[in-house]
C-alpha positions as CSV (number, residue, x, y, z in Angstrom):
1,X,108.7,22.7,-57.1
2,X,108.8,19.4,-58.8
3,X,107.1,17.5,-60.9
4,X,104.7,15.7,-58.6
5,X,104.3,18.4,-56.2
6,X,103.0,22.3,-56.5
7,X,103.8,24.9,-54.3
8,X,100.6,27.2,-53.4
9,X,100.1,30.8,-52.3
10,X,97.9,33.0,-50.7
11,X,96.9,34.3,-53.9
12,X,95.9,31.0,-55.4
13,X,95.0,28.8,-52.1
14,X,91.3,28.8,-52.8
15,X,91.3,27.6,-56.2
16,X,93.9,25.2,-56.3
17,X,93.2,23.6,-53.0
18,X,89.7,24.3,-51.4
19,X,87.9,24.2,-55.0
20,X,89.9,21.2,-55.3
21,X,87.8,18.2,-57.0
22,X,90.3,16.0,-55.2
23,X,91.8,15.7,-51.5
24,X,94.5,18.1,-51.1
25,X,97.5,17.6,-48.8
26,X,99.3,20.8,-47.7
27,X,102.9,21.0,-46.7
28,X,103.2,24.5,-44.8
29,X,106.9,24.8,-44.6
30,X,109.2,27.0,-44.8
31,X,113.2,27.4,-46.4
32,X,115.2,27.7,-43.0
33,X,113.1,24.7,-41.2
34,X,115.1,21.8,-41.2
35,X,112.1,19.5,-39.9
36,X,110.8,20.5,-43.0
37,X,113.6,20.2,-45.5
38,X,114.0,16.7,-44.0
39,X,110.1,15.9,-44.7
40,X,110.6,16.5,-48.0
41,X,111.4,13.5,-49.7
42,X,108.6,12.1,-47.7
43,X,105.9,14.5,-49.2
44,X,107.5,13.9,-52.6
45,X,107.5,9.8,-52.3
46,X,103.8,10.2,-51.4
47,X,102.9,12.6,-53.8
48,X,103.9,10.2,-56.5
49,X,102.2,7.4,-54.8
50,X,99.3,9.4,-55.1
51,X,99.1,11.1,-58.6
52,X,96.3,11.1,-60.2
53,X,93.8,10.3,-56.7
54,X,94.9,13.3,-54.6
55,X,96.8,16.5,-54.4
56,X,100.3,17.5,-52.7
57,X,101.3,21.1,-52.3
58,X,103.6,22.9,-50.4
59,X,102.8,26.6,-49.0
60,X,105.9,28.3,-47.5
61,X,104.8,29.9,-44.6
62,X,106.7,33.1,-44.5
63,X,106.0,34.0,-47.9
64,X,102.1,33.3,-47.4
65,X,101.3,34.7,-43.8
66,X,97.6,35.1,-44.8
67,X,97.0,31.0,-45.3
68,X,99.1,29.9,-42.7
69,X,97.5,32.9,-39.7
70,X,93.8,31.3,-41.4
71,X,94.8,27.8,-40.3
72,X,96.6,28.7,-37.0
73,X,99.9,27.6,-38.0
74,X,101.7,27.2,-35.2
75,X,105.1,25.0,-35.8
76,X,106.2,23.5,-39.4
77,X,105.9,21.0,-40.7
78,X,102.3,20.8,-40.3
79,X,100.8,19.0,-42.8
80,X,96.9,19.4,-43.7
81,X,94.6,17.4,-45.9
82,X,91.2,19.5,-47.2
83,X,88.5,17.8,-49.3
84,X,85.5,19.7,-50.3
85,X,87.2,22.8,-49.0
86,X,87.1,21.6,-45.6
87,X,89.9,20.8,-43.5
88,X,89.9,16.5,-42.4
89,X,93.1,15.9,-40.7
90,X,96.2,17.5,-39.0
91,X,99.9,16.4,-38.4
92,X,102.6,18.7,-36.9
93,X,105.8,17.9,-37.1
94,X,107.8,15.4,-38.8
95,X,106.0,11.9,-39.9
96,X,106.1,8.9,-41.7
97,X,105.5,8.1,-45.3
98,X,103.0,5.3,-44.0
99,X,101.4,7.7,-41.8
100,X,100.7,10.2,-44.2
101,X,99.2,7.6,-46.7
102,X,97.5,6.0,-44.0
103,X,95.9,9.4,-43.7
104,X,95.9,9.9,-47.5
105,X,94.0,6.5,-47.9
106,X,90.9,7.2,-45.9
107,X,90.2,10.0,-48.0
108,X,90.9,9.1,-51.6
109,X,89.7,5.8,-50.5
110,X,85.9,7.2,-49.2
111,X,86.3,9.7,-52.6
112,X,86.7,6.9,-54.8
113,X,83.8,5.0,-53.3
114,X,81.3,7.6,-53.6
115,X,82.3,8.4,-57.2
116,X,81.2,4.3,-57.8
117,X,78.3,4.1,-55.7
């Protein structure tokens, strides 16, 4: 996809985002969405932001109908952030950059503080 974010399938959703050491923010989307197509540069500003604390991936929704029936996808974008394989937090539809790191920062932020208590 690029080179700060990874798209996902059903085939390797477990691994790559629920065995995940780090939070995980998932992009369902899909090609003829242009909610989603407009997100983009969004996900991709905060996925840079982000390297090296957390995970962004993208998951097109009509090639992976297994992931996105599993997490009762209902309208794209929807956005999802897992850590420790368990869903945290939910955004449908379009957002901001500082909403998503807002979101973002709770989690790598609580991560980060366990890993120096």
């Amino acid at each position: 996809m690029s080179e700060y974010v990874n798209e996902v399938s059903d085939q390797n959703f477990d691994k790559d985002v629920l065995q995940s050491e780090k939070p995980v923010l998932v992009d369902f989307w899909a090609q003829w969405c242009a909610p989603c197509r407009m997100l983009a540069p969004t996900v991709e500003a905060v996925a840079e932001k982000y390297q090296g604390k957390a995970a962004v991936v993208k998951l097109n929704v009509d090639d992976n109908p297994f992931v996105s029936q599993k997490y009762g996808i209902k309208g794209i974008p929807t956005l999802i952030l897992f850590k420790g394989g368990k869903e945290e937090e939910r955004v449908v539809g379009a957002t901001s950059k500082e909403a998503i790191a807002r979101m973002l920062d709770k989690h790598v932020n609580a991560a980060s503080g366990v890993a120096n208590a």
